[in-house]
Wavefront OBJ file of the C-alpha trace (Angstrom):
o trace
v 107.960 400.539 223.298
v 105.331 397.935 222.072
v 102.134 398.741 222.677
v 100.744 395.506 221.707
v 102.681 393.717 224.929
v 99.130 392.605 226.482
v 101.056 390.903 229.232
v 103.526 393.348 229.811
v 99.299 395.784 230.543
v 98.353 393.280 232.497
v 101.525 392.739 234.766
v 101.929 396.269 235.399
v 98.855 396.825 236.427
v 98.509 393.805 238.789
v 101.939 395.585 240.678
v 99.432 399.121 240.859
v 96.704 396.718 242.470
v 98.478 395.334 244.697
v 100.117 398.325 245.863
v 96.458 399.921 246.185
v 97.243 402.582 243.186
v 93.575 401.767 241.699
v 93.247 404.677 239.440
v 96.906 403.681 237.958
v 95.600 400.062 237.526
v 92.393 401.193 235.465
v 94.186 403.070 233.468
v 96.634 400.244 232.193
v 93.993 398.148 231.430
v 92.254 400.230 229.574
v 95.020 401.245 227.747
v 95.595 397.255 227.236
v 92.352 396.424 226.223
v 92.438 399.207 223.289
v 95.482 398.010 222.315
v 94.634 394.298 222.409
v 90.993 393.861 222.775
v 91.129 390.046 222.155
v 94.122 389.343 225.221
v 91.150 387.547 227.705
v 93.462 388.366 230.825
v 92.917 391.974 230.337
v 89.618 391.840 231.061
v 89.950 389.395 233.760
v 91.896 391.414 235.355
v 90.061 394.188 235.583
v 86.998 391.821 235.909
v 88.273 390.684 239.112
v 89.608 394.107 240.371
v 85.867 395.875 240.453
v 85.103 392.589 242.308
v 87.434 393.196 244.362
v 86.258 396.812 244.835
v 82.544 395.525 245.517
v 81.306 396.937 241.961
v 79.508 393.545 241.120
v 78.180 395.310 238.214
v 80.587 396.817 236.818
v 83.123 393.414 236.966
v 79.784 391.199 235.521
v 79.849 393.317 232.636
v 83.429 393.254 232.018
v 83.435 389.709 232.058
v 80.609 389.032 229.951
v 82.633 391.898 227.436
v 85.866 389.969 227.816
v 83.651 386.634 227.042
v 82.725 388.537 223.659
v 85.329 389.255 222.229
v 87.517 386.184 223.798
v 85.340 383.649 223.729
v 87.911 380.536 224.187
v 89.166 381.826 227.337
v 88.662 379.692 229.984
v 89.697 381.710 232.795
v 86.944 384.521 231.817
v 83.673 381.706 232.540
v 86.052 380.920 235.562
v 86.217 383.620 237.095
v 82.412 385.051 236.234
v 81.137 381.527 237.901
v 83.224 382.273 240.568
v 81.566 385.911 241.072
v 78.154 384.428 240.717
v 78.624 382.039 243.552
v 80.108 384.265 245.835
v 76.822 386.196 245.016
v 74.683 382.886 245.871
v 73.413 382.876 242.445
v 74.138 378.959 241.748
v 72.105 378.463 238.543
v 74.291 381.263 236.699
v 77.412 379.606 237.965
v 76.510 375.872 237.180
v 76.368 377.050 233.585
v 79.226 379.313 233.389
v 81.511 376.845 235.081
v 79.753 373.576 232.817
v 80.583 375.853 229.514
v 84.433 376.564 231.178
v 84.990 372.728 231.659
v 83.689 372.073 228.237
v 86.214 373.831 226.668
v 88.853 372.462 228.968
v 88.337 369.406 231.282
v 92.246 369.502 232.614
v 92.246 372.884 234.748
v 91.430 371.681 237.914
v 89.785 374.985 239.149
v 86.645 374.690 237.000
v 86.432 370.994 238.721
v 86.987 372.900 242.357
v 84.454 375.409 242.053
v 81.800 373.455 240.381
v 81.920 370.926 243.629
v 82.285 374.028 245.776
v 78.637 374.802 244.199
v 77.389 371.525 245.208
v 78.394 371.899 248.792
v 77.135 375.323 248.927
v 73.884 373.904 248.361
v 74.626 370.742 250.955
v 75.051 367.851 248.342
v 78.300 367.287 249.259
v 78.098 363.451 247.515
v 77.654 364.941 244.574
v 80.524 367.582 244.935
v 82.828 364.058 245.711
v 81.723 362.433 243.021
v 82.484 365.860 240.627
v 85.850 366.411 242.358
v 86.453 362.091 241.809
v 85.882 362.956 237.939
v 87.952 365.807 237.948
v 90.777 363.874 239.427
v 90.396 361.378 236.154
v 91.024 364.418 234.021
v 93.439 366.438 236.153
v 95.277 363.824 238.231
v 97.951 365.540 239.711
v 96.500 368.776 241.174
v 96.644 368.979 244.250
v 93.618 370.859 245.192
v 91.378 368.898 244.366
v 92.873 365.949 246.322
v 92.444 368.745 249.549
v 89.291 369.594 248.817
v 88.320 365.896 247.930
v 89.630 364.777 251.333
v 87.729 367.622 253.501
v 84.669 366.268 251.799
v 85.371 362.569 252.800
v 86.259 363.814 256.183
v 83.633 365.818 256.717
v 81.006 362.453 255.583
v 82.903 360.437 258.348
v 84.546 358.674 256.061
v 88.049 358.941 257.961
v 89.742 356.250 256.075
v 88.661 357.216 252.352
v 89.580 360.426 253.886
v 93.211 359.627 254.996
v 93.936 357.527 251.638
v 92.677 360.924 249.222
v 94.688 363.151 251.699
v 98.007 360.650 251.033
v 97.561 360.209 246.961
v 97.513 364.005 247.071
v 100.714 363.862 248.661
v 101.957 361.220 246.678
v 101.471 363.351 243.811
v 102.856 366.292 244.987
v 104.814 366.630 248.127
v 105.031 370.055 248.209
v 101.103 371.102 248.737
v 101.685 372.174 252.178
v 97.788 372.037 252.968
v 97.427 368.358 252.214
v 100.600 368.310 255.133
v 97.968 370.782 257.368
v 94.624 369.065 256.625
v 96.150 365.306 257.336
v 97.644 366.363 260.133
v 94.310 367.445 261.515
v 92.555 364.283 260.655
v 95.286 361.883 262.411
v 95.010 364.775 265.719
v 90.811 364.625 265.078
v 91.553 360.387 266.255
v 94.934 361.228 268.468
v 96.913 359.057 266.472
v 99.887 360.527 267.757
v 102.576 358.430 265.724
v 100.835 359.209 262.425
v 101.412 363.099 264.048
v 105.134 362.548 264.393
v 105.582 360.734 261.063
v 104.066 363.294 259.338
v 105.765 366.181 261.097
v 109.387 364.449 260.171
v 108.242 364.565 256.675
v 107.583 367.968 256.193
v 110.120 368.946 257.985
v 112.717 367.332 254.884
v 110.580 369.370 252.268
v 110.117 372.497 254.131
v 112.224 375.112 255.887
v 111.595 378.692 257.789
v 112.289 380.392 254.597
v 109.628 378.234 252.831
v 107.049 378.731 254.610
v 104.331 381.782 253.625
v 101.188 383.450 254.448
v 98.094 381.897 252.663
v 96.374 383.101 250.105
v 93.373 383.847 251.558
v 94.795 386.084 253.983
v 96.963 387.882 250.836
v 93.909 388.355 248.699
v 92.151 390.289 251.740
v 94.617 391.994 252.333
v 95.109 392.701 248.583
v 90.758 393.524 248.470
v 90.903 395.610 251.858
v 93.822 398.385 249.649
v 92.190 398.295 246.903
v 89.169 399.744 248.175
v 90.795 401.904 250.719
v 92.459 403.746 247.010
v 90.965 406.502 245.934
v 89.566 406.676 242.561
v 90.302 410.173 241.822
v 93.838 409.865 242.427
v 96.208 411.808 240.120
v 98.027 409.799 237.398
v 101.761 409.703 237.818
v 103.330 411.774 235.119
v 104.883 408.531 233.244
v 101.418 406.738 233.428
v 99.675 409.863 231.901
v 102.469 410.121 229.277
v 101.852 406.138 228.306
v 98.233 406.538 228.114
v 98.681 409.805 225.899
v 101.075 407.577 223.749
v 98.519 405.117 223.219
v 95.810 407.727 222.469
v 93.683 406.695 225.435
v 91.559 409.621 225.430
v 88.458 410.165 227.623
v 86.169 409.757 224.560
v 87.950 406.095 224.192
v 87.012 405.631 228.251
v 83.519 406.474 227.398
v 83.219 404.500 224.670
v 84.165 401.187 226.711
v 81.963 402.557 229.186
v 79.121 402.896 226.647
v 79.867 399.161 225.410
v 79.943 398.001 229.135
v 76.362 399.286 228.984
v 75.126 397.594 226.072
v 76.469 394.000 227.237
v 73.532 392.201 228.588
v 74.916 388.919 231.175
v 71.728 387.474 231.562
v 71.362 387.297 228.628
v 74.550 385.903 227.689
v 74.503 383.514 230.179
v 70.858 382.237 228.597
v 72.290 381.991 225.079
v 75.339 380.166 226.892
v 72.745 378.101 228.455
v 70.189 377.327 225.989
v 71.688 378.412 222.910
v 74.124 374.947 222.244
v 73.925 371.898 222.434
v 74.486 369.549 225.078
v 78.354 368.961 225.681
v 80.246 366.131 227.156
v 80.507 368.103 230.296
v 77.238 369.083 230.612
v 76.201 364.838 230.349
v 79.111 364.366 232.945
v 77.118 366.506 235.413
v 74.097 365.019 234.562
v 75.068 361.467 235.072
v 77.057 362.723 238.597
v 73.148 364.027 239.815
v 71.812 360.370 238.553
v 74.547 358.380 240.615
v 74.159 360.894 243.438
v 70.103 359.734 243.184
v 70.958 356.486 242.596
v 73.145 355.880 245.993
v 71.045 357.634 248.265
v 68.164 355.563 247.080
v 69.952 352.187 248.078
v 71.537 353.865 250.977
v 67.698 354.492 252.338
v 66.729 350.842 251.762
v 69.553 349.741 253.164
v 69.264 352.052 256.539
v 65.453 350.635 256.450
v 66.610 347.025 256.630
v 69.216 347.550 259.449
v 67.594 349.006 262.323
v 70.897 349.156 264.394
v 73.005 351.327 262.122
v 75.412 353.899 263.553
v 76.518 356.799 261.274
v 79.514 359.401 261.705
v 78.507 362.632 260.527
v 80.436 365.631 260.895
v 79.021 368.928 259.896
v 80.864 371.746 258.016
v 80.851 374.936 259.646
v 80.218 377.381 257.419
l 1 2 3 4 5 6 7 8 9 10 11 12 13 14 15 16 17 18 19 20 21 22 23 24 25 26 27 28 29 30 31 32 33 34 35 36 37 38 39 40 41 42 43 44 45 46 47 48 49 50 51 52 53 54 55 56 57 58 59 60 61 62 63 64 65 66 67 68 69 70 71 72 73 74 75 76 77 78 79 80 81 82 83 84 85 86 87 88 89 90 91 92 93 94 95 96 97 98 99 100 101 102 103 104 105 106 107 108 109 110 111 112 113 114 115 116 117 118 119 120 121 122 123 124 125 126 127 128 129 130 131 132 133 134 135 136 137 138 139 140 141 142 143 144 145 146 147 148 149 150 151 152 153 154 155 156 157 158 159 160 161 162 163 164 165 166 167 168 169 170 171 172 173 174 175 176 177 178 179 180 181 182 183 184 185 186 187 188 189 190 191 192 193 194 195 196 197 198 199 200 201 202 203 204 205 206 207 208 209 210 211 212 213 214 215 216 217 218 219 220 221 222 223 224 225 226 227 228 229 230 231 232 233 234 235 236 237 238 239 240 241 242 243 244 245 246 247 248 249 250 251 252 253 254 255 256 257 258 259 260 261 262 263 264 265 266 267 268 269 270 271 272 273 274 275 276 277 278 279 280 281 282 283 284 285 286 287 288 289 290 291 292 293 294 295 296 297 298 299 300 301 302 303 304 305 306 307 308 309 310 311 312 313 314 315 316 317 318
């Protein structure tokens, strides 16, 4: 057996998660993260499970831990910007996700959720305009072209939002929400023959047996067994025997427990924040917020100057 598999940890105890065995899943990662403190999806993992579970806490801590002693994975500032703005907290997750896309402009998640800030705070120009210059740098994830196009549609702009929606497509034809939010757009003006077009087009890509549930729903579904687990299930004999392999003893438990304790994320987030200097990401964002400024300056004179101006809004309901 090799103890030192981190992703064989990890994998294993995704399957326990999943299946709602929470004690089991704890108890991998633990045993992971002795073996191989430095693996970042360890603690991401287990990160995103006491999320999962509600324990804010307890995953902020393990993320800022993971952060520590991983400090080059991505997916840990991810994630913890992620947690933040689920919590509303936008001024922790603008920096976490700013220091994730400094370290690696071509993931297009740190691009999503850093315009998914913006909008939750109504600027959606300014989430365009971030998703726009994460297209430059990840140009062929789909996401972003969704998420891009929901924006545009959502401004009024149905044509800017049709052409996004189709480049997505263009890049990859097997996103099945670009399919689902086009198809919306051509029903939102009844152009029917746009409809049937489109509907003969996915039907050559996709089949019955291609077609699943979404995400969304999964990970609910995933959160709502989780929590329903309970924590002071017995360990299956193997599991006990693996842990007792490893030496995972309660006194190791405590110990992570007791270094859980002494990570401060406020104040890692301040060092992350204040501590370095400007980087090419964080002068991205900046010049975004000054072009953002900049057009809805000229877009007041020019509604001043034209007194019969019609405009298309249509509002996100959130």
């Amino acid at each position: 057996i090799d103890c030192k598999h981190a992703q064989a940890w990890q994998a294993w105890a995704v399957m326990e998660m999943r299946a709602g065995d929470y004690n089991v899943a704890k108890t991998l990662l633990e045993c992971g993260i002795k073996e191989v403190p430095t693996h970042g999806a360890l603690w991401q993992a287990y990160a995103t499970m006491e999320s999962r579970r509600s324990n804010v806490d307890v995953a902020r801590a393990l993320f800022a831990a993971g952060i520590k002693k991983c400090p080059n994975h991505v997916s840990l500032y991810q994630g913890w910007a992620c947690l933040e703005l689920r919590g509303m907290n936008f001024n922790r997750a603008k920096i976490l996700i700013t220091e994730a896309l400094t370290r690696d402009k071509k993931q297009g998640l740190g691009w999503l959720v850093s315009a998914r800030i913006e909008e939750k705070q109504g600027n959606d120009g300014l989430a365009a305009m971030v998703l726009r210059r994460g297209l430059e740098c990840a140009p062929k994830d789909a996401s972003l072209y969704c998420a891009l196009g929901k924006i545009e549609l959502r401004r009024g702009h149905i044509e800017e939002a049709r052409k996004v929606f189709e480049e997505g497509l263009n890049f990859n034809p097997l996103h099945a929400p670009l399919y689902h939010s086009l198809a919306e757009l051509e029903a939102m003006v009844f152009n029917l023959d746009a409809l049937a077009k489109l509907n003969k087009r996915a039907a050559k890509i996709f089949n019955a047996e291609g077609l699943t549930s979404s995400s969304p729903a999964l990970a609910q579904a995933w959160s709502a067994k989780i929590k329903r687990a309970g924590s002071n299930m017995k360990l299956p004999e193997g599991v006990a025997a693996l842990a007792a392999k490893v030496g995972l003893e309660e006194e190791d438990v405590a110990d992570l427990e007791a270094s859980l304790s002494e990570v401060d994320p406020a104040s890692m987030i301040a060092d992350i924040a204040s501590h370095k200097p400007v980087h090419s990401s964080d002068k991205l964002l900046q010049s975004v917020a000054v072009q953002e400024a900049a057009a809805v300056s000229s877009s007041s004179v020019t509604k001043n100057s034209q007194t019969k101006t019609v405009v298309l809004e249509i509002t996100d309901e959130q």
